[in-house]
C-alpha positions in Angstrom: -1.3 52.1 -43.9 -3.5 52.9 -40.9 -6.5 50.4 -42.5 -3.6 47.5 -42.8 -2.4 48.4 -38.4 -6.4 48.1 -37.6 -6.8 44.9 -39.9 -3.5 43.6 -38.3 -4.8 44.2 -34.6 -8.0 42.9 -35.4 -7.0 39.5 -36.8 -4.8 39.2 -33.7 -7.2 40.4 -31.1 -9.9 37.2 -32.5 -7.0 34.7 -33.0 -7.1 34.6 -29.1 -10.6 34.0 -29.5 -9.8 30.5 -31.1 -11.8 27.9 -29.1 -9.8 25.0 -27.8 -11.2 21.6 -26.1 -9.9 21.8 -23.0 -10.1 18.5 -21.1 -9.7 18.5 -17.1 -9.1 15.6 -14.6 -9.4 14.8 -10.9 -8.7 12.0 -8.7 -11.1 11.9 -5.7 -9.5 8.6 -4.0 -7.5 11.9 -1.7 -10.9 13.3 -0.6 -11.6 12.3 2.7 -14.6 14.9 3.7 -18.4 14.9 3.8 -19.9 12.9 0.9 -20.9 14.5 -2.3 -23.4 13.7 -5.1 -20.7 15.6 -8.1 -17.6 17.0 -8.9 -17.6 20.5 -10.5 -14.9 22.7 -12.4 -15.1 26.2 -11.8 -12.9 29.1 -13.3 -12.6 32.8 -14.3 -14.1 31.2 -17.8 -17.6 30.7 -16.4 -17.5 33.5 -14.0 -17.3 31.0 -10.9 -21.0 29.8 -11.4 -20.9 26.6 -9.2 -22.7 24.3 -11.0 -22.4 25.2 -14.8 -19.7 22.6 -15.4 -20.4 19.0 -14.2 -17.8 16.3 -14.3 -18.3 12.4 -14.8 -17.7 9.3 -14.1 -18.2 6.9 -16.2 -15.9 4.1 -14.7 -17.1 4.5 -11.4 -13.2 4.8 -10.0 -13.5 8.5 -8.7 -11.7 9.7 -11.2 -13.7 12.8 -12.7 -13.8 14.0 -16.0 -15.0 16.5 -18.5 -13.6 18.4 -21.5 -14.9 22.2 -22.0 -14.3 24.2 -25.3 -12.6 27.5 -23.8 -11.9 30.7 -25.7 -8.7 31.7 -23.2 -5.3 31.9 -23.4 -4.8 31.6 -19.6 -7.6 30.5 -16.6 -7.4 30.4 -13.1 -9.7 27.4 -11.7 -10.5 24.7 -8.9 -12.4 22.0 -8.8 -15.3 22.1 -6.3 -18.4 19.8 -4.6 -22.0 19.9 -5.4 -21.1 23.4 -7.2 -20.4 25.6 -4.1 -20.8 22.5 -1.2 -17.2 22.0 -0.9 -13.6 23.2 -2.8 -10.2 22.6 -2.8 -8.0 24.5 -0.4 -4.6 24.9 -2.3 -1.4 25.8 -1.0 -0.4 29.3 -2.3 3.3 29.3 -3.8 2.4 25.2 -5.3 3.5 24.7 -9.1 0.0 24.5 -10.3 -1.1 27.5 -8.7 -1.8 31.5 -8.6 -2.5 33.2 -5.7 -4.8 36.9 -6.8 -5.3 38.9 -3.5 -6.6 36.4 -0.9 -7.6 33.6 -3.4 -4.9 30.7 -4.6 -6.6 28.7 -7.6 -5.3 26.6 -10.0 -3.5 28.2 -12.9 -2.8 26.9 -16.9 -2.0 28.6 -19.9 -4.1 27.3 -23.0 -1.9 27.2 -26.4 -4.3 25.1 -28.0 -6.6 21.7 -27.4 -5.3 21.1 -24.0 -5.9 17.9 -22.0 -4.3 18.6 -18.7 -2.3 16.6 -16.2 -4.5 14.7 -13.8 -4.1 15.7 -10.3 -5.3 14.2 -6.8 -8.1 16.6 -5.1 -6.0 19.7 -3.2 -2.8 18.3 -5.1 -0.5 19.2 -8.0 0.3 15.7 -8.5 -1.3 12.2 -9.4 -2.2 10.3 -6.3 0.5 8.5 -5.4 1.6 5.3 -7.2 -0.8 6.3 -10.2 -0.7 8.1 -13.7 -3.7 9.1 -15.6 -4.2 7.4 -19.6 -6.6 10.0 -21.8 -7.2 8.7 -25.0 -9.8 11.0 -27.8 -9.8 10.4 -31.0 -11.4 11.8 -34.0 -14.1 10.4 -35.6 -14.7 13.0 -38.6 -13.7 10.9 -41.8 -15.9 7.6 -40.9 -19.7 7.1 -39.9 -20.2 6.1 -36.4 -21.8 2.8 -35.5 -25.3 2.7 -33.7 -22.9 0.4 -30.6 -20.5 3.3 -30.2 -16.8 4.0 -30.6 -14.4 1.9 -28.0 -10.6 1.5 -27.0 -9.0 -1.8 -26.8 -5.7 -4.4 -27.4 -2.3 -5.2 -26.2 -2.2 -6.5 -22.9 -3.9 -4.3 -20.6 -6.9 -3.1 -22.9 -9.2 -5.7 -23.1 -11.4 -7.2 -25.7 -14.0 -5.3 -27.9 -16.5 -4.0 -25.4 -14.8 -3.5 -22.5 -14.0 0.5 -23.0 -17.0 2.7 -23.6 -15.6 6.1 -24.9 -17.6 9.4 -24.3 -18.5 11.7 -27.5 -17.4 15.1 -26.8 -20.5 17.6 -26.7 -20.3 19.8 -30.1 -17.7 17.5 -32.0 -16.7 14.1 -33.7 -14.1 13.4 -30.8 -14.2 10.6 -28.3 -12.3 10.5 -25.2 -11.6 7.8 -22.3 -9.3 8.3 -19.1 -8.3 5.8 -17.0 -6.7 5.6 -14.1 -3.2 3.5 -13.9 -0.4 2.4 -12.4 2.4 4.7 -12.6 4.6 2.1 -14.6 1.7 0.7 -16.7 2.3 0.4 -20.7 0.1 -1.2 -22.9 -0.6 -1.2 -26.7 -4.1 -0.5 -28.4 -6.4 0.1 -30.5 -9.7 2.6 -31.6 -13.2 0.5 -32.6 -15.9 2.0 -34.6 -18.0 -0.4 -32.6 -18.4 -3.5 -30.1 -17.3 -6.1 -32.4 -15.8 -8.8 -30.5 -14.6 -10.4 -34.1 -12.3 -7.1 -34.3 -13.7 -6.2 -37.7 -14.2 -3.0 -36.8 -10.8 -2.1 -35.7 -9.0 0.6 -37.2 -6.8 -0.3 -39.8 -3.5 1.8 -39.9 -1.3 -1.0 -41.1 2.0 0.3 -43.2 1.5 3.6 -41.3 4.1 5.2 -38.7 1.7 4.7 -35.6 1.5 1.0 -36.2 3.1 -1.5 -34.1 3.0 -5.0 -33.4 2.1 -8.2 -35.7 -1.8 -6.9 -35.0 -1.0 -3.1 -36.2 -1.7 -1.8 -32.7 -0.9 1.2 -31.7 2.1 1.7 -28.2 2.7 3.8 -26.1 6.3 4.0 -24.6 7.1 3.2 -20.9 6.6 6.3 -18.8 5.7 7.0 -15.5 3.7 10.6 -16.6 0.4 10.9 -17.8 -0.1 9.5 -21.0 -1.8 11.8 -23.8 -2.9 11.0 -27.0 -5.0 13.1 -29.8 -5.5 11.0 -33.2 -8.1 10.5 -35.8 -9.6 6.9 -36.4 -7.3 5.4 -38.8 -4.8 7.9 -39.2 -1.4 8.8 -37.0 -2.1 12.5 -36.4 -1.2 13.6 -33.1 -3.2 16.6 -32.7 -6.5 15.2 -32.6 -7.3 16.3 -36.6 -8.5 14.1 -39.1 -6.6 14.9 -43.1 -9.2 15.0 -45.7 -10.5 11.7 -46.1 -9.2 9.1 -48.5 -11.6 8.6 -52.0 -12.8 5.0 -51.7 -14.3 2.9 -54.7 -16.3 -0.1 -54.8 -15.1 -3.6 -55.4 -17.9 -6.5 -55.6 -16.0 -9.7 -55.0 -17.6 -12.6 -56.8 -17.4 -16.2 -56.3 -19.1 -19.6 -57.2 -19.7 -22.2 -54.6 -21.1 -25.0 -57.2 -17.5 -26.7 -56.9 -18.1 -26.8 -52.9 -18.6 -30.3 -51.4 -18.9 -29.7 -47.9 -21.8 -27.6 -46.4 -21.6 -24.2 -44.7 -24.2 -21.7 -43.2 -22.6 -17.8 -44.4 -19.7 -17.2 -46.5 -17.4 -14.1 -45.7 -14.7 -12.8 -47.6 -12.1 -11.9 -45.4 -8.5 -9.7 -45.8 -6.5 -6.8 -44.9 -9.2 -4.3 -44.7 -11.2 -5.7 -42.4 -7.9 -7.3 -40.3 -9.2 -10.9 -41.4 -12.7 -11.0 -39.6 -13.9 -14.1 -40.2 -17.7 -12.4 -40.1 -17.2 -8.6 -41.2 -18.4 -9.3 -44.5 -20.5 -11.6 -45.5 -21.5 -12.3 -49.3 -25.2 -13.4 -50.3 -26.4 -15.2 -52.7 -29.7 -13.5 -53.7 -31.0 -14.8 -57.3 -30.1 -18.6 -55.6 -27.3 -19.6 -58.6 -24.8 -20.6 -55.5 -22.8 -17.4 -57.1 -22.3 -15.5 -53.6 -21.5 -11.4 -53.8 -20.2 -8.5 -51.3 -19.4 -4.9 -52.5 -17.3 -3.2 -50.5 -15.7 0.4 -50.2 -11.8 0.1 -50.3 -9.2 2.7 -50.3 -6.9 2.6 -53.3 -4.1 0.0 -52.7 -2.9 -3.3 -52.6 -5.0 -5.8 -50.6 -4.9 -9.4 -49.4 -7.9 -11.5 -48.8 -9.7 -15.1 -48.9 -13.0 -16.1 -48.9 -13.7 -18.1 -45.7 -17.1 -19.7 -43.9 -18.7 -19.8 -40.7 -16.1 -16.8 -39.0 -13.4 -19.4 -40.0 -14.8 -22.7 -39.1 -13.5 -23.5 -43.3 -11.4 -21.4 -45.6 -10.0 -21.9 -49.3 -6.8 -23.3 -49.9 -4.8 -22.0 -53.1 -1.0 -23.6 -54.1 0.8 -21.3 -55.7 2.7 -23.6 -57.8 -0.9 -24.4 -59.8 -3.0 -22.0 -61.8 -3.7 -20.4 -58.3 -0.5 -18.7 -59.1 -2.3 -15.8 -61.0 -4.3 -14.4 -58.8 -2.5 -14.6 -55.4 0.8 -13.7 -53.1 2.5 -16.2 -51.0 4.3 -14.3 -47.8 5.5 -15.8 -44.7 3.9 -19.4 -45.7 0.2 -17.7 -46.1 -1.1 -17.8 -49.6 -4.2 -15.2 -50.5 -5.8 -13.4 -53.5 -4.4 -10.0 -54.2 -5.8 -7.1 -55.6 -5.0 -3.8 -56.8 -7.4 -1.6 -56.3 -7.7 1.7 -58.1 -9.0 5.4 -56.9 -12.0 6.5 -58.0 -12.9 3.2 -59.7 -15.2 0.9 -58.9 -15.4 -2.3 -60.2 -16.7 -6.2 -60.1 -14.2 -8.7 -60.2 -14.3 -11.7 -62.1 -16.3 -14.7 -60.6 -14.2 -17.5 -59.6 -14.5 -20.8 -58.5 -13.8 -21.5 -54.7 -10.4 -21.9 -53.4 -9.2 -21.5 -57.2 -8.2 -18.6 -59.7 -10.3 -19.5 -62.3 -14.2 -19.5 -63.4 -15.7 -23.1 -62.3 -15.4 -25.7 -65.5 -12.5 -23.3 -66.6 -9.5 -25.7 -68.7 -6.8 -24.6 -66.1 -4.2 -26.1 -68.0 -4.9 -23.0 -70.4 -3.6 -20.5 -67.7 -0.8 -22.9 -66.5 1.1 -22.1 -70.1 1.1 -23.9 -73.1 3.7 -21.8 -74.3 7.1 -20.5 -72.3 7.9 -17.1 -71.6 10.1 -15.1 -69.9 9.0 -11.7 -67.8 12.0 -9.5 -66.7 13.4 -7.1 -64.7 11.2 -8.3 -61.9 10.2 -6.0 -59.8 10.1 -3.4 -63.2 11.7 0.2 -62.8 10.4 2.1 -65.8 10.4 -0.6 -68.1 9.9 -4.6 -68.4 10.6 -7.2 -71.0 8.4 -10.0 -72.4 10.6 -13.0 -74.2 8.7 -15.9 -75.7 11.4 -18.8 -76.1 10.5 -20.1 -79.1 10.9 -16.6 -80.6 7.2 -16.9 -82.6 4.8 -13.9 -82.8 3.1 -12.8 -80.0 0.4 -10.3 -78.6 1.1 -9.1 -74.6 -1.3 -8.1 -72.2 -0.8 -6.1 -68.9 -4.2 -5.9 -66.9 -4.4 -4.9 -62.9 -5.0 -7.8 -60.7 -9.3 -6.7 -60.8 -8.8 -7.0 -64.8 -8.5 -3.7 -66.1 -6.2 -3.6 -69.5 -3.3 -1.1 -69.2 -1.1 -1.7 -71.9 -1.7 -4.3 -75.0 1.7 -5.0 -77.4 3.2 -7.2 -80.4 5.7 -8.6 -81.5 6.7 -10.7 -84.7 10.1 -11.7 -83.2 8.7 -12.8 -79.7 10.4 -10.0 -77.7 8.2 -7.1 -76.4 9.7 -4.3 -74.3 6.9 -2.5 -72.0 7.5 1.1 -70.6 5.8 1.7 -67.1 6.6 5.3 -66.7 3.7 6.8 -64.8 2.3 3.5 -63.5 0.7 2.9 -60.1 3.4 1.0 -58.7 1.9 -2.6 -57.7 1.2 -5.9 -58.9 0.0 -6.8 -62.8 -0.4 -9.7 -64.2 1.3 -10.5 -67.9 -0.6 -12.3 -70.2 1.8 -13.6 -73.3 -0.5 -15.3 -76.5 1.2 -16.8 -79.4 -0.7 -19.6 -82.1 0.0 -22.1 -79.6 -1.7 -21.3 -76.3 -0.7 -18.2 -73.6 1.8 -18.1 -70.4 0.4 -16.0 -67.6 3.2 -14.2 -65.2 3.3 -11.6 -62.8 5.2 -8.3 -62.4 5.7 -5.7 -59.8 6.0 -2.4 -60.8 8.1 0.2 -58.8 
């Protein structure tokens, strides 16, 4: 019993050993005394050194930064000039201070990663009129790009470009602060890059966090700092990143020997890469105008087109052709679909520009020679295939990137598919008979 009390203590004696980034902020726009060369934070954490912890400013708008990892619970601190040059005189009895014997310092208590309210130089509060925006976000799950990672979007963020953020030292975190207007609100998004297309944008579309018709993030209408702790592509708000998603490999295929207009670089363009018209271009290497990308997509459902020249051209499919098989119509836009499975990767079928089929492919083959009927639609455990004209006939249910699932018969021209244990989705329903084949799609809940 004694070894389990010691074991006990110990576990709780290093838990308040945890480190925790700690991120500190001051406005100097209040300082009115001797110039300065840099802005310091010293504590009981570092033993008061004076110069061991340099802030920065990377917009140049006197607002100092800089984001320690700290081991404490508690610290008393200040911020100070040149390390020892100049300091803040506080007023003892404030709300963001502790006065020890004849020294008042700033005072916060450290639960965990911490970024603090930013406060005017010698103040408690913001400098008047202004609130203080900290963005860091975790960049753990994806590889960083040589230009950097960047905050931008909504109506007060600017365009790809315009805000740098700083790498934390000794993690995958990057932060910005900016300084306000006490009643400013804007929404926005994280950039693994400075791509002024927006391909790399972070795509959090059907997740909570995501707002607006561009799957922003917001933040809501407050005069207080505003705070925020996320991982690139995910809604977490305490700055972790969930183990990352298992991607696959999907080579998209098509054949430009149809085309009669020109173009310079073909792109195919969709949901994962929020419709850049250059993000991802295809190439034609071998010179048989059969153009190729493989990409690494999450597991899912995803819309796309193949478009040229960042969107000077793009393909037009009609839905009530043969074009009907491979693409979803919603809100007047028209794109292929694919379902893409975990863990697999896979090459789609080549197809002709701006249609479903190969090029030189009898379309009227696809469009039905034969009638059939596919229902319930959308399918909740089960679906049925009806031919009509009640001859024999052989079903098959592939995913939209070709895989067969299920293959059945029937003499009597009824077939009744289960879809227990499905990935719910879209598949398409191929019906033969003697006499040609109907081709239909079904959504499976």
């Amino acid at each position: 019993m004694k070894k389990l009390l010691t074991l006990s203590a110990l576990v709780m004696a290093f838990a308040g050993f945890a480190q925790k980034q700690v991120t500190f902020i001051v406005d100097m726009r209040g300082y009115t005394g001797a110039s300065y060369a840099g802005v310091f934070v010293n504590g009981d954490y570092n033993n008061w050194c004076g110069s061991c912890n340099p802030m920065s400013d990377p917009e140049n708008d006197s607002v100092w930064t800089v984001t320690l990892p700290l081991t404490q619970d508690s610290i008393e601190y200040k911020f100070t000039l040149d390390g020892w040059s100049g300091q803040e005189n506080l007023t003892a009895g404030s709300s963001c201070t502790k006065t020890t014997g004849i020294y008042t310092n700033r005072f916060a208590e450290l639960l965990g990663d911490t970024i603090l309210t930013g406060v005017c130089w010698q103040s408690c509060a913001s400098c008047t009129g202004f609130k203080y925006a900290t963005w860091q976000v975790n960049m753990a799950n994806v590889t960083v790009d040589t230009t950097g990672v960047f905050v931008a979007g909504g109506t007060g963020m600017g365009v790809p470009g315009d805000h740098p953020m700083a790498l934390i030292p000794g993690t995958t975190r990057y932060t910005k602060t900016l300084r306000k207007p006490s009643a400013w609100t804007s929404d926005f998004t994280f950039l693994n890059g400075n791509c002024p297309s927006w391909g790399c944008k972070e795509n959090i579309a059907g997740k909570p966090c995501a707002v607006g018709p561009y799957n922003d993030r917001g933040m809501s209408a407050s005069t207080s700092d505003f705070r925020l702790r996320t991982c690139f592509g995910e809604c977490t708000t305490d700055g972790s990143c969930p183990a990352p998603a298992t991607t696959q490999n999907i080579t998209f295929q098509v054949d430009m020997t149809g085309l009669t207009g020109s173009f310079t670089n073909l792109y195919v363009s969709g949901q994962f890469n929020n419709w850049s018209g250059n993000a991802n271009q295809l190439t034609d290497a071998d010179g048989d105008m059969v153009y190729t990308a493989t990409i690494p997509l999450l597991s899912g459902q995803w819309e796309y087109k193949f478009s040229m020249d960042n969107w000077a051209s793009s393909e037009q499919l009609d839905p009530t052709t043969s074009d009907s098989t491979c693409t979803l119509t919603t809100g007047g836009f028209t794109n292929r679909i694919l379902q893409s499975v975990s863990g697999q990767n896979d090459s789609l079928d080549v197809v002709c520009y701006a249609s479903c089929l190969a090029c030189g492919a009898d379309a009227s083959i696809a469009e039905g020679l034969i009638s059939a009927r596919v229902f319930p639609n959308p399918a909740q455990g089960y679906f049925v295939v009806e031919n009509t004209t009640a001859e024999a006939i052989r079903v098959e249910v592939s995913t939209l990137t070709g895989q067969v699932v299920r293959v059945a018969e029937s003499s009597n021209g009824v077939a009744r598919i289960a879809t227990e244990g499905w990935i719910p989705g879209v598949y398409m329903v191929r019906t033969i008979s003697e006499r040609g084949q109907h081709v239909a799609r079904i959504a499976v809940q």
